[in-house]
C-alpha positions as CSV (number, residue, x, y, z in Angstrom):
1,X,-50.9,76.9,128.1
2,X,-49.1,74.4,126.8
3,X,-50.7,71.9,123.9
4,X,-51.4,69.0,125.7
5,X,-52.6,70.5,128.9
6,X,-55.0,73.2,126.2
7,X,-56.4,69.9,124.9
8,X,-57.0,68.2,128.1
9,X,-59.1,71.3,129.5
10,X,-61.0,71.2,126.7
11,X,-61.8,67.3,127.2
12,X,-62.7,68.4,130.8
13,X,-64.9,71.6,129.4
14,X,-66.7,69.6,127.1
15,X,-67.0,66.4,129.5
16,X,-68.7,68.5,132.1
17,X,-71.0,70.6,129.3
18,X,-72.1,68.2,127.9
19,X,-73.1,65.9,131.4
20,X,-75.1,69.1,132.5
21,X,-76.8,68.9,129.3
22,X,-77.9,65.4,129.9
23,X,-78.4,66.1,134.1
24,X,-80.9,68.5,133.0
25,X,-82.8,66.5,130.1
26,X,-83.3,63.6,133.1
27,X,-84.4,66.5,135.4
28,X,-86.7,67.5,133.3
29,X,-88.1,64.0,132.3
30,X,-88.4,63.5,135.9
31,X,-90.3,66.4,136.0
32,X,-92.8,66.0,133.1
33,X,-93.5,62.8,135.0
34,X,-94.2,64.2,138.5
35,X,-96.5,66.7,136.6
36,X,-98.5,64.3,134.9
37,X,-98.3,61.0,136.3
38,X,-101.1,59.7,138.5
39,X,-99.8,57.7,140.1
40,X,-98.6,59.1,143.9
41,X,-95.9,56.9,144.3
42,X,-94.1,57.5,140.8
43,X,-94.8,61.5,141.6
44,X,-92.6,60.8,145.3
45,X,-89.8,59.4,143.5
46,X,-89.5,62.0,140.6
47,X,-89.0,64.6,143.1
48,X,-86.6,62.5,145.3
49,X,-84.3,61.1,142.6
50,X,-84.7,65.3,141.3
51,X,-83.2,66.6,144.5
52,X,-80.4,63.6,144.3
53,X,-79.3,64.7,140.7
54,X,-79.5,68.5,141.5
55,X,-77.2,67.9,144.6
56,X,-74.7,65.3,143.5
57,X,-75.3,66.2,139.8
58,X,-76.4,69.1,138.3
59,X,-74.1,71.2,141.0
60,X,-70.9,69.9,140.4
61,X,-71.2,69.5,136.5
62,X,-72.3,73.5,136.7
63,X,-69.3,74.3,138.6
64,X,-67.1,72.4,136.7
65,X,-68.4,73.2,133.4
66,X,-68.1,77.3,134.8
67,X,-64.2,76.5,135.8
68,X,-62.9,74.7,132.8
69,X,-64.6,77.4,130.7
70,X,-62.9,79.8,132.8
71,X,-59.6,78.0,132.5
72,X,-60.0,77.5,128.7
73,X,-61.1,81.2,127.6
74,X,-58.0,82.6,129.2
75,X,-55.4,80.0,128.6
76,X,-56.2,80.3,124.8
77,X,-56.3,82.4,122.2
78,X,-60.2,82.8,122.2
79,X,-59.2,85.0,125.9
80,X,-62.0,85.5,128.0
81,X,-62.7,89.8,127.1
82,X,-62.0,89.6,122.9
83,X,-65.4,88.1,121.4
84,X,-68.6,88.7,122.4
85,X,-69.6,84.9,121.9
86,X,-67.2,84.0,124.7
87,X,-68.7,86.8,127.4
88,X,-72.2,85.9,126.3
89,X,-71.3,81.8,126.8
90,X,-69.9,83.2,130.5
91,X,-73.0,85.3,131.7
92,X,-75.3,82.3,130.6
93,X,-73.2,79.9,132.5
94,X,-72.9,82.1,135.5
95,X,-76.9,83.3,135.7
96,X,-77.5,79.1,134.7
97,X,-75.4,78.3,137.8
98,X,-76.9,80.9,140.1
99,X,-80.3,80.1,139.3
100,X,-79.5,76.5,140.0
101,X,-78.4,77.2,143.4
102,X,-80.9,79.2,144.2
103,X,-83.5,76.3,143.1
104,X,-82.2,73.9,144.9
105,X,-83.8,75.4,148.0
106,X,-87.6,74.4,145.7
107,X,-85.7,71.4,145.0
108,X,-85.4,70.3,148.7
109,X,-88.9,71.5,150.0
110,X,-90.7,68.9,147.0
111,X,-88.7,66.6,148.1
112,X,-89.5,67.1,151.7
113,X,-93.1,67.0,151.0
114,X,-92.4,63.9,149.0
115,X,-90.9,61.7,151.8
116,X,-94.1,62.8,153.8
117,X,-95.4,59.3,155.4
118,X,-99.1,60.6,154.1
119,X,-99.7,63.5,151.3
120,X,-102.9,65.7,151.2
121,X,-104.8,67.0,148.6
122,X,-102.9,70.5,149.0
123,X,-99.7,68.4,149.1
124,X,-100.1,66.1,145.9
125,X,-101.1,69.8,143.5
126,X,-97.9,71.2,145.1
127,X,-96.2,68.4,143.9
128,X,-97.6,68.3,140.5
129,X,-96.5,72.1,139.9
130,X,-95.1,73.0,136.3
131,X,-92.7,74.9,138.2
132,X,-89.8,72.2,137.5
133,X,-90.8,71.6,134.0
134,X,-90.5,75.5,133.6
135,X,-86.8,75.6,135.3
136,X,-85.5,72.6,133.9
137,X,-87.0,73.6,130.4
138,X,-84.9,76.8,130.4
139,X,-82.3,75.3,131.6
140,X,-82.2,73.3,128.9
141,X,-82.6,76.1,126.0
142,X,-79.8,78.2,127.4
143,X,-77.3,75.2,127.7
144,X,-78.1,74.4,124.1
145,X,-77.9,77.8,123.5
146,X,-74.3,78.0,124.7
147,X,-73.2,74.5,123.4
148,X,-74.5,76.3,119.9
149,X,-72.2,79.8,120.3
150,X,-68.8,77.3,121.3
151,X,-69.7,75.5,117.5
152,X,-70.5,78.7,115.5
153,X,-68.0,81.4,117.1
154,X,-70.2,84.2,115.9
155,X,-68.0,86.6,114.8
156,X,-67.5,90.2,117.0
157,X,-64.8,91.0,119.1
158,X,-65.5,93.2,121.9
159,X,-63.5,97.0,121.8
160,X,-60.9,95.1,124.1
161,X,-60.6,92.2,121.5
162,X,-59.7,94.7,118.5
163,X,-57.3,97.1,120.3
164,X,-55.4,93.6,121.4
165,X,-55.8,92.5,118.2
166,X,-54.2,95.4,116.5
167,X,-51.6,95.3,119.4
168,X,-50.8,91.6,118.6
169,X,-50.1,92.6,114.8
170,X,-48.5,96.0,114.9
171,X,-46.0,95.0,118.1
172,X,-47.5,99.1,119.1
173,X,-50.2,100.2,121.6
174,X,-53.1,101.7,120.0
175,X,-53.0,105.5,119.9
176,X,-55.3,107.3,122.4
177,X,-57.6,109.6,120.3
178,X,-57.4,113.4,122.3
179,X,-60.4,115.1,121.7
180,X,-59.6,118.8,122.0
181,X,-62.4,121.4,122.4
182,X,-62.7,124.0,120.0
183,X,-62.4,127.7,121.6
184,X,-66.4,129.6,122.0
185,X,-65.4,132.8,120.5
């Protein structure tokens, strides 16, 4: 990858990171405010203008964020198999994504109970549920968690990253160890 397009991947990567981040801190202001307000009408929009931002938001920022890190890990030297920092920053992004999705289904039956003409007793508790606090919450401590490992670079290389390594500086294919059994006598 050449310089310039290196750097402009990882304008995109940290672009799209970092509007997640904030997507999910309004998400979950939203829904600190459906949970506690009482006020039936403020409760309504919070989960509306929730499934809005997890649709035309949260989604694409996820996806985008999951593709230029993608793109960045193995278009670099960092690769996407060498350190452990970069696999663990991939599984978090990839079970942060997943659970997203699979949200969005709660997402759209609040909302649905929100754009009800009238709301019951049973209807206004559901919406009040910490549940999106909770989600959102998480959300938040694993994307922080992840922005965290991309600034420290905890150091580790996976086996892969230190046989490539030492493949890199000796020009020569790490030797296969043969373990031979000893003859029972």
């Amino acid at each position: 990858m050449t310089p310039r397009l290196r750097k402009l991947t990882l304008i995109a990567h940290i672009t799209s990171s970092v509007g997640w981040l904030g997507a999910v801190i309004v998400v979950l202001a939203l829904a600190i405010t459906a949970t506690t307000s009482q006020d039936v009408d403020i409760v309504r929009a919070a989960h509306l203008a929730t499934q809005v931002i997890g649709w035309t938001v949260l989604i694409p920022l996820a996806f985008a964020s999951l593709l230029t890190g993608l793109v960045q890990s193995l278009g670099t030297a960092w690769g996407l198999f060498r350190h452990h920092w970069v696999l663990l920053k991939l599984a978090m992004t990839v079970l942060a994504t997943v659970v997203l999705l699979l949200y969005t289904g709660t997402l759209d039956y609040l909302a649905g109970i929100a754009a009800q003409d009238t709301l019951s007793p049973t209807d206004l508790v559901m919406l009040r549920t910490p549940s999106v606090v909770l989600h959102s919450g998480a959300a938040l401590v694993l994307l922080l968690t992840a922005a965290a490992l991309s600034v420290l670079k905890p150091q580790g290389m996976t086996r892969y990253g230190r046989r490539r390594q030492q493949y890199e500086m000796t020009g020569s294919r790490p030797s296969k160890k043969i373990h031979s059994a000893s003859p029972r006598q």
